[in-house]
N, C-alpha and C positions, 0 to 999 in steps of 0.2 A: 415622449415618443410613443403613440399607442401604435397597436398592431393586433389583428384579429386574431382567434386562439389559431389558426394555422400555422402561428410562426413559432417556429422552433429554434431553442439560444442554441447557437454552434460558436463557442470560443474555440480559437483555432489560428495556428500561423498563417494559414491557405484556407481558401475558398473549400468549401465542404458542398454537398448536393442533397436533395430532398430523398427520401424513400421510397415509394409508392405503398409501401404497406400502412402508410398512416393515412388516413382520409383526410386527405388535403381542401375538403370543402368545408368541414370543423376544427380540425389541429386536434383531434384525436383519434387514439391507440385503441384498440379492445382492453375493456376491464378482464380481468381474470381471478381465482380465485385464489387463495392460498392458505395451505393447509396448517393444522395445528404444526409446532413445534415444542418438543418439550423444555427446552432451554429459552425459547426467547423472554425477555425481559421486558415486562408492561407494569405503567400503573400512569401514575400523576407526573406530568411534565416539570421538571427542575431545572431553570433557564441557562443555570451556571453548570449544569453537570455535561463530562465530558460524551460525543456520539460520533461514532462513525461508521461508513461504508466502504470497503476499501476493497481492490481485486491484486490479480497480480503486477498490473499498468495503471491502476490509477485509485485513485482516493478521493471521498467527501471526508473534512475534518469536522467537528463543529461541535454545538450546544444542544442540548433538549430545547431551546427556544424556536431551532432551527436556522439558524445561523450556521454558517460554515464557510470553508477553503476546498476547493478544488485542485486536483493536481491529475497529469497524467504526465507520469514521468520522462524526462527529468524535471519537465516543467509546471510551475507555479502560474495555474491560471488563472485565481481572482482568488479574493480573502473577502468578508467581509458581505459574504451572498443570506439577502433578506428578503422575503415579501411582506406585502402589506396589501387591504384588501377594502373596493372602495364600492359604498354602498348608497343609493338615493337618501338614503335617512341622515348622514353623518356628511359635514362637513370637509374634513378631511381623511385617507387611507388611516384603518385601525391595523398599528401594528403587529407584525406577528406573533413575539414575546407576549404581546399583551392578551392573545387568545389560545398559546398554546394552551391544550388542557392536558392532553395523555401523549404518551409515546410506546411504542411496539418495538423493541430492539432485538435484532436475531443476526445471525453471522453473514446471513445471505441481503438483508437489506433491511432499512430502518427506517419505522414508520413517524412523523410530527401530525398529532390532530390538531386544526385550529378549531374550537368551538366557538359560534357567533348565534344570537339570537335569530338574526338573518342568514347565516350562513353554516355551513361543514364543508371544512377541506383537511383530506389526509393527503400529506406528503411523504412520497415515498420515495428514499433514496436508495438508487439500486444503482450498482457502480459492479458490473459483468466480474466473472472471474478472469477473465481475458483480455475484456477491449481494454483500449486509452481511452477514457474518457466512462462517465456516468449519465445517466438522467434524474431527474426530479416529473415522479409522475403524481398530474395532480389530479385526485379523485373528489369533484366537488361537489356538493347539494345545495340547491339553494332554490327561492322559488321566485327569486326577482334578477336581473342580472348584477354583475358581480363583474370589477373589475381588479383583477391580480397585476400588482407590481413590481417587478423583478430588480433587484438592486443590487452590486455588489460593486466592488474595487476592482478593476483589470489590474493585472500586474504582467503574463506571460515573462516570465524569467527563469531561465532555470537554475536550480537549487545552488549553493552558494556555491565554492569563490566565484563561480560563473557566470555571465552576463549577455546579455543581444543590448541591439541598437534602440531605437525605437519604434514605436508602433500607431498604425491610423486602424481606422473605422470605419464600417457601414453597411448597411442593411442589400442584400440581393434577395428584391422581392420573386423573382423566379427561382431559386434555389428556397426560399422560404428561412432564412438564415443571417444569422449577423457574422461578421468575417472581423475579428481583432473586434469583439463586441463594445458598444458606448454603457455608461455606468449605469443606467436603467431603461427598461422599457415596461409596456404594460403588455398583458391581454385581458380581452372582453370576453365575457362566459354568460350568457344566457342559459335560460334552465334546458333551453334542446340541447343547446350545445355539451352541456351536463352530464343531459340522459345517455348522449349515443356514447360515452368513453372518458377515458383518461386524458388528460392533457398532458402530452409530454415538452418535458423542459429540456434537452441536451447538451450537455457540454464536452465537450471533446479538445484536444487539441493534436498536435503533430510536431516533433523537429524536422519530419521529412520534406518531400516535396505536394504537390497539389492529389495528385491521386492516393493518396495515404491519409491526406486528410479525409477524403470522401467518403473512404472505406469505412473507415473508424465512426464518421457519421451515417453513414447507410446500415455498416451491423449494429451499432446501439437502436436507428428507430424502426429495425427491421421488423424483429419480434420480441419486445422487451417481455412477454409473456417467458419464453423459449430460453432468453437471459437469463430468468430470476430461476426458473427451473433447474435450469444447469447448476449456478451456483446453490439453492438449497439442494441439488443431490449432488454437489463437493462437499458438501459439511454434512450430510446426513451419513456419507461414508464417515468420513470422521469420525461424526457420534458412534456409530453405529458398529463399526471393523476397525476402531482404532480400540486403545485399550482405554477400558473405563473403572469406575470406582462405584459400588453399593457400600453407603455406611450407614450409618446410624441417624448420620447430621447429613441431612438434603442439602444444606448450603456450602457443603464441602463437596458436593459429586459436584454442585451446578458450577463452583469455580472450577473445579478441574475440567470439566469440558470446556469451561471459556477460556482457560490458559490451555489448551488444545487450540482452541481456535486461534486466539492470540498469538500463539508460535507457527501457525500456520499463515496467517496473514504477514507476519515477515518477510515471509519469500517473495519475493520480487523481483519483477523483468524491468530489465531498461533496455531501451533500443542499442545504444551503443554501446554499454558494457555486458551485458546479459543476464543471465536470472542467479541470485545467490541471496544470502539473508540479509536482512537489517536489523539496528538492534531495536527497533520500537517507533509506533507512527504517535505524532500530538501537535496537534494547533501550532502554526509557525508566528500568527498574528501579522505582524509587518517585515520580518525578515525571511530569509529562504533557505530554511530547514524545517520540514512538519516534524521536530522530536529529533530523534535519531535514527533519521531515517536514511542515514546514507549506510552504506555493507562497512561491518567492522569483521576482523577478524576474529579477535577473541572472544563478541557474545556469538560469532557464530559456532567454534569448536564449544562454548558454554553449552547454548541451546543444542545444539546436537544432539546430546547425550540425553536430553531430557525428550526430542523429538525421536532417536532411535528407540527409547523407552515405551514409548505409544504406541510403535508400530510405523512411522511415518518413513518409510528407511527410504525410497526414491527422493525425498528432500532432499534428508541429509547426503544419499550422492551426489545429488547437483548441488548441495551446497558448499561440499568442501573441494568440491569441481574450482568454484571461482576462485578462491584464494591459492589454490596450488597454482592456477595459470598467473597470479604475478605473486608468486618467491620471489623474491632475489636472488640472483648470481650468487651470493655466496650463503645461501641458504635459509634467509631470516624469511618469518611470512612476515605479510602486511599488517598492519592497524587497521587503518581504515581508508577509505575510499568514497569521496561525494559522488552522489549523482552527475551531478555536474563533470566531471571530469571526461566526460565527449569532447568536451568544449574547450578544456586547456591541456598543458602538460603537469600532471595533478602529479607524480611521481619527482618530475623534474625540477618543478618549480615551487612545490610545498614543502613543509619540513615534517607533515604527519602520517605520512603513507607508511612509515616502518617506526614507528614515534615506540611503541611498547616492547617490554623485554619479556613480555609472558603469553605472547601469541605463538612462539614456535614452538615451543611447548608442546603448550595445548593442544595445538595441532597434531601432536603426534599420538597424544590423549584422546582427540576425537577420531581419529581416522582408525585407531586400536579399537574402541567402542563401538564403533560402525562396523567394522569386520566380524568381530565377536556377537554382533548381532546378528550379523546378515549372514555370516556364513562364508560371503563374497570373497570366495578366492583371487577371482581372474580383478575382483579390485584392488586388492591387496596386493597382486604382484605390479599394476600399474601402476601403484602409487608408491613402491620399493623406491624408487630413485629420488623422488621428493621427498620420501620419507629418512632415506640417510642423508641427503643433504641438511635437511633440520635437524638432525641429529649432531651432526657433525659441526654444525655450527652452535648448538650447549656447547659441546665441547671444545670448541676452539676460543670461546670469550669468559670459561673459566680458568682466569689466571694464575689463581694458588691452590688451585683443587681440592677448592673446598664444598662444590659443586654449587655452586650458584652463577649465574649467569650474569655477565657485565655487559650491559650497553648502552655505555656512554655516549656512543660513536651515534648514533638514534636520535639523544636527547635534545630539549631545544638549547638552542646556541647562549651559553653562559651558565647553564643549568645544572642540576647536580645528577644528573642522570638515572637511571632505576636499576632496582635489583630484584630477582624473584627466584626462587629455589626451586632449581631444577627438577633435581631429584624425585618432584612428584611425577612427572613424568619418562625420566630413564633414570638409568645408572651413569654417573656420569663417570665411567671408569671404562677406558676403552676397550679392558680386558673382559668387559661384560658382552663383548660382541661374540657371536658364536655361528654354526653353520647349520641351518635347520637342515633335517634328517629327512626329511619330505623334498623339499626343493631344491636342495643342495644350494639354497641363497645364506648369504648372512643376515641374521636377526640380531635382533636391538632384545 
């Protein structure tokens, strides 16, 4: 299926609409420039080595080869996305892999160079700190035309137990878009069409209805310049106002900035349950989890401590935001929580929503940490009520008071259950309860 560079991939539940900001007579963007960063990560392309681009709505997974999966949460929009590049000299498209040479990797977005004797194309994958959805913008050279092949797997599914019906295809050459896209198409790139820009590739999708999809595809090809900017000055705050490391060994600052970023890039929005952590993004392959990527409780009261450490402290209030709002009635937090769970009764119908005996805990470990950082009074008394209920439930499932905590009642059905010792997080003695002198509340 070829198509002139004007066409722009929209993966998407619903019909999506064109931009006007992209020159719809080439199918490209303004190039722009962008500046040094002191952390990004460049050399020689490694086809097996793991890359991504990821915001707080959506994610590229993938390879240094260039390869990757798409997602704009909750859903899984194709795996398996490759180009290949077709030239008068050669018989058949020379695959990607086979001409990656370098890659540019930085928090804000990441580069794949393809070198060809006939050709240079850098792909740049810039995935907003905001939208649903990314682009792939491709910067090519060449002085004969050139045609790019677009390939991947559809899948639209969202994240596991969850499921939709099925799905059709097809091209709306007036919107300039594919709608539930077919598994390849091409564009053609002559050297004008080259000179005047970027060619943007967009993927997007939606659980919503038709105008949400729009949207999501009009802000990504609006001004992908204005995109990459925003998010390189989220992570330049980071580097920069968050807390850093001078040592001796550069290879020890440059990971702790990236485990900076890395703990930042967990945070994540889904449309139906809202923004809270996950415990970590990775290639899903064929099934529908990218990693652990759905909110757990326990790496989130984990990483907390380590994000309130940096400086990062509006995270960690919205992060232990989400799991206070589904406690349980009788005081345990959560385990974990899929993406998916818009879609069913995840609480109801699963047996892992409340599965571990060392998230309430913790949760009272994280939410102490975050006060003691912040100072934050007026949080500290909002979260008093949550915070004796978790309390209150240590103590109600240690049975011989020997301060360990029992929940059986949790585990899976025939199973031997877990145990985790309390005590690192209170006294499990309910004589340890007292009446602070400032609030006239009781404290733990």
């Amino acid at each position: 299926m070829l198509r002139t560079a004007a066409a722009a991939l929209l993966l998407a539940l619903v019909v999506a609409t064109p931009c006007a900001a992209a020159d719809t007579s080439t199918g490209t963007v303004p190039r722009f420039t962008r500046e040094a960063n002191p952390i990004a990560l460049a050399g020689a392309a490694r086809p097996t080595r793991y890359v991504e681009a990821s915001g707080r709505r959506a994610a590229f997974l993938g390879r240094e080869d260039g390869s990757f999966e798409a997602w704009a949460y909750p859903l899984k929009i194709l795996h398996d996305f490759h180009l290949s590049f077709a030239v008068a000299a050669y018989a058949d498209p020379i695959a990607d892999a086979s001409v990656a040479s370098t890659v540019d990797i930085r928090p804000e977005a990441a580069t794949v160079r393809y070198a060809h004797a006939s050709f240079t194309v850098d792909a740049t994958w810039l995935v907003p700190l905001n939208q649903a959805g990314g682009l792939v913008l491709l910067d090519v050279s060449t002085t004969e035309p050139i045609t790019v092949y677009v390939k991947f797997r559809p899948d639209l599914k969202p994240m596991r137990p969850a499921a939709l019906g099925g799905q059709y295809s097809y091209w709306d050459d007036t919107l300039k878009a594919y709608v539930n896209a077919p598994s390849q198409f091409a564009i053609r790139i002559t050297p004008e069409i080259a000179a005047r820009g970027l060619v943007p590739i967009v993927i997007t999708a939606s659980v919503e209805k038709l105008d949400a999809a729009k949207q999501a595809y009009a802000a990504l090809l609006a001004s992908p310049e204005r995109l990459y900017r925003e998010s390189a000055a989220h992570y330049k705050t980071l580097r920069d106002e968050m807390t850093s490391i001078e040592s001796p060994d550069k290879r020890f600052d440059l990971a702790f900035e990236w485990g900076k970023v890395a703990l930042d890039k967990g945070f994540v929005c889904n449309p139906h349950l809202g923004c809270g952590l996950i415990a970590g993004l990775g290639p899903s392959g064929t099934t529908e989890r990218p990693g652990f990527g759905w909110y757990f409780g326990g790496d989130t009261f984990i990483n907390a401590w380590a994000i309130s450490a940096y400086g990062g402290l509006d995270t960690v209030r919205q992060s232990l935001e989400f799991p206070r709002k589904r406690q349980r009635a009788d005081g345990k937090m959560m385990h974990e929580v899929s993406q998916g769970a818009g879609f069913i009764r995840w609480f109801e119908d699963y047996p892992y929503g409340y599965y571990h005996a060392d998230t309430t805990p913790l949760y009272i470990i994280a939410v102490r940490d975050y006060v003691r950082a912040s100072g934050d009074t007026a949080f500290a008394n909002d979260f008093w009520p949550s915070m004796r209920k978790a309390y209150d439930f240590c103590v109600s499932t240690d049975e011989d008071g020997d301060g360990r905590v029992r929940t059986i009642e949790v585990a899976v059905p025939d199973g031997p259950g877990e145990w985790v010792d309390c005590t690192l997080a209170v006294k499990m003695d309910p004589k340890a309860r007292q009446t602070n002198s400032h609030s006239g509340k009781e404290t733990l």
